[in-house]
C-alpha positions as CSV (number, residue, x, y, z in Angstrom):
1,X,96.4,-212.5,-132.0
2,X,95.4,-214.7,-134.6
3,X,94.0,-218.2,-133.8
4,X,94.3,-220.9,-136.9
5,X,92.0,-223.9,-136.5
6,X,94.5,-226.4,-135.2
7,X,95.1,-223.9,-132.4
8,X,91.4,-223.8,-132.2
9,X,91.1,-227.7,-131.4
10,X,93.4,-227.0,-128.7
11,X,91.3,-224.9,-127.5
12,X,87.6,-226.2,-127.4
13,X,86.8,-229.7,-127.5
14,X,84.1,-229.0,-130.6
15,X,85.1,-231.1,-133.8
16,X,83.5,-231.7,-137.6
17,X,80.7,-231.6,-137.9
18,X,79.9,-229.3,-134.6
19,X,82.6,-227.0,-135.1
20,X,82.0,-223.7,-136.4
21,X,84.4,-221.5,-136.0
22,X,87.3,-221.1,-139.1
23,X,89.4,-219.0,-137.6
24,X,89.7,-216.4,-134.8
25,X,91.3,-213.1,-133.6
26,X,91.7,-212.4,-130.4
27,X,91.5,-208.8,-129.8
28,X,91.8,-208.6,-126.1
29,X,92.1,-212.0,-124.4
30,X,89.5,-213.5,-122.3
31,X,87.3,-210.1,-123.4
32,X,86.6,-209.6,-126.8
33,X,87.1,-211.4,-130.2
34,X,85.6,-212.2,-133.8
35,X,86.0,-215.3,-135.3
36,X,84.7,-216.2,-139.2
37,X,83.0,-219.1,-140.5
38,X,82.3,-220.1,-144.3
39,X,78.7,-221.5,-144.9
40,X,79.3,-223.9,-148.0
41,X,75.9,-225.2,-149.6
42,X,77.4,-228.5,-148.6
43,X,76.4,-228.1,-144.7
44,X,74.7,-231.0,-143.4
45,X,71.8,-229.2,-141.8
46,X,70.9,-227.4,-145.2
47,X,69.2,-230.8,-146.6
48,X,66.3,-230.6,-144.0
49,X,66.3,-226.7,-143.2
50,X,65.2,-226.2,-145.3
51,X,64.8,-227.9,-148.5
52,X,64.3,-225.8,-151.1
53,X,65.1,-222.7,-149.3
54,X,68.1,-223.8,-146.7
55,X,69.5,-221.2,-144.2
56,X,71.8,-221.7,-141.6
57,X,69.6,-222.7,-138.1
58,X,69.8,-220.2,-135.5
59,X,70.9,-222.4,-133.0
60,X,74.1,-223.0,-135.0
61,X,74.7,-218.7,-135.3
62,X,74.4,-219.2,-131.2
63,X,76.5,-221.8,-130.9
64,X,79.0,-220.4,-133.5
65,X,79.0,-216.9,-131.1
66,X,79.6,-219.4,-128.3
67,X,82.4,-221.3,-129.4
68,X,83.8,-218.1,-130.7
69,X,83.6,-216.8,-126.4
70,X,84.7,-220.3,-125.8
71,X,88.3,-219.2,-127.7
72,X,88.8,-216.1,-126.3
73,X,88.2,-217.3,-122.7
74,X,90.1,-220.3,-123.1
75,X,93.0,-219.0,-124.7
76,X,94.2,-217.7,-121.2
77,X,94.0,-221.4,-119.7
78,X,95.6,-222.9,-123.3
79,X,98.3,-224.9,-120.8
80,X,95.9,-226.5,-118.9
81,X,94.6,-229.9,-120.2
82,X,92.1,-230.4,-118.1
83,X,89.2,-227.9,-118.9
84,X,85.4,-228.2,-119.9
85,X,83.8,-225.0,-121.8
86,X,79.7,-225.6,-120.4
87,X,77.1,-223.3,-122.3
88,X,74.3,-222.1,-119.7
89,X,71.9,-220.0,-121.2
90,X,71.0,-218.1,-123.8
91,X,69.1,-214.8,-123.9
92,X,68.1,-211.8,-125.9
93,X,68.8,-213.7,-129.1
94,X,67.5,-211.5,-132.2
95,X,67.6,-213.2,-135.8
96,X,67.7,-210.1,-138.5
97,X,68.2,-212.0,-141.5
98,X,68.5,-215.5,-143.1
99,X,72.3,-217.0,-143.1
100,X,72.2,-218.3,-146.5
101,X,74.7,-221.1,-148.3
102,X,78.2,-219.8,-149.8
103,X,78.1,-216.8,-146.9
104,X,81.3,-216.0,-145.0
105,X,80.1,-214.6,-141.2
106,X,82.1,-213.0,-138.7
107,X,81.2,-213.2,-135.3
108,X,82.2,-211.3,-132.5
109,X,82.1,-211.3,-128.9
110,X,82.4,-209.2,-126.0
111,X,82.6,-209.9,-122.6
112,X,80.0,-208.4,-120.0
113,X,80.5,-210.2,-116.5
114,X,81.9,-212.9,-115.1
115,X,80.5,-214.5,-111.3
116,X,82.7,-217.6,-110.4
117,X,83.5,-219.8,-113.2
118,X,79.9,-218.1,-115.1
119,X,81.1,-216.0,-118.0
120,X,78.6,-213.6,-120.2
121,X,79.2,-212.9,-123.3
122,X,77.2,-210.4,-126.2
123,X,77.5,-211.5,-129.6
124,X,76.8,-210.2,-132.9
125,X,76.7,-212.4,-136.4
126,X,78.1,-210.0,-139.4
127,X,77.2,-210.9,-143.2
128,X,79.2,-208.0,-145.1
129,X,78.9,-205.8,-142.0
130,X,75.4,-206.1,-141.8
131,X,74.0,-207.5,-138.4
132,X,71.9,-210.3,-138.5
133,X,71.7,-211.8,-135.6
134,X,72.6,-211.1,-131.2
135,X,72.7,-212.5,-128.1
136,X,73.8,-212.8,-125.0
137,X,74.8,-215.8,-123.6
138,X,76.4,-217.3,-120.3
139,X,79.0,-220.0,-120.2
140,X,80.8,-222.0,-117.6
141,X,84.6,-223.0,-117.6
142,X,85.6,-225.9,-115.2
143,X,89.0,-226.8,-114.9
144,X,90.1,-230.0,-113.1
145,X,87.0,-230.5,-112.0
């Protein structure tokens, strides 16, 4: 299922200049997913990391694999208005190699466990199909709460 970026802001609260997630495909809903985002040299965060020699931070990968889970899982509760996406933890993270300006990366997730409203995720980052960076990371998902 194919998720456009208006159906995106339905789904997470994250906006410009914190949203980094293009567009999504859900593959199997509230389990796995891949999402893509475009890296123009124009980023914000490339004027101070770092000048000279910018590549994409990676908290931003992280939070890009996270917002990514955040769709998947959310998609199932895309009726209910009154939801919160929390991120909890991150662990495992591996960076492989730089994210450099004018990349496109896919980013795909897949679910491991869910406790309560605690979800895990694994995610990889994808330049041309070549890894570089994972993690695994936990998120929570309130609703009416």
């Amino acid at each position: 299922m194919n998720i456009n970026l208006e159906e995106i802001k339905n789904l997470i609260p994250h906006r410009d200049p914190f949203l980094f997630v293009d567009k999504c495909v859900i593959i199997e809903p509230g389990k796995k997913g891949e999402s893509e985002r475009y890296f123009s040299e124009n980023e914000y965060f490339f004027k101070g990391h770092f000048p000279n020699n910018p590549i994409v931070p990676g908290v931003i990968i992280v939070e890009a694999m996270a917002q990514t889970a955040g769709i998947v899982v959310s998609h199932q509760f895309k009726d209910i208005k009154d939801k919160s996406v929390l991120f909890m933890s991150v662990n495992k993270a591996r960076f492989r190699k730089p994210i450099l300006p004018n990349q496109n990366i896919r980013f795909e997730v897949n679910f491991l466990n869910k406790v309560k409203d605690v979800y895990k995720f694994q995610g990889t980052a994808l330049f041309e199909n070549v890894k570089v960076a994972e993690t695994e990371f936990t998120a929570m998902i309130t609703i009416g709460k």
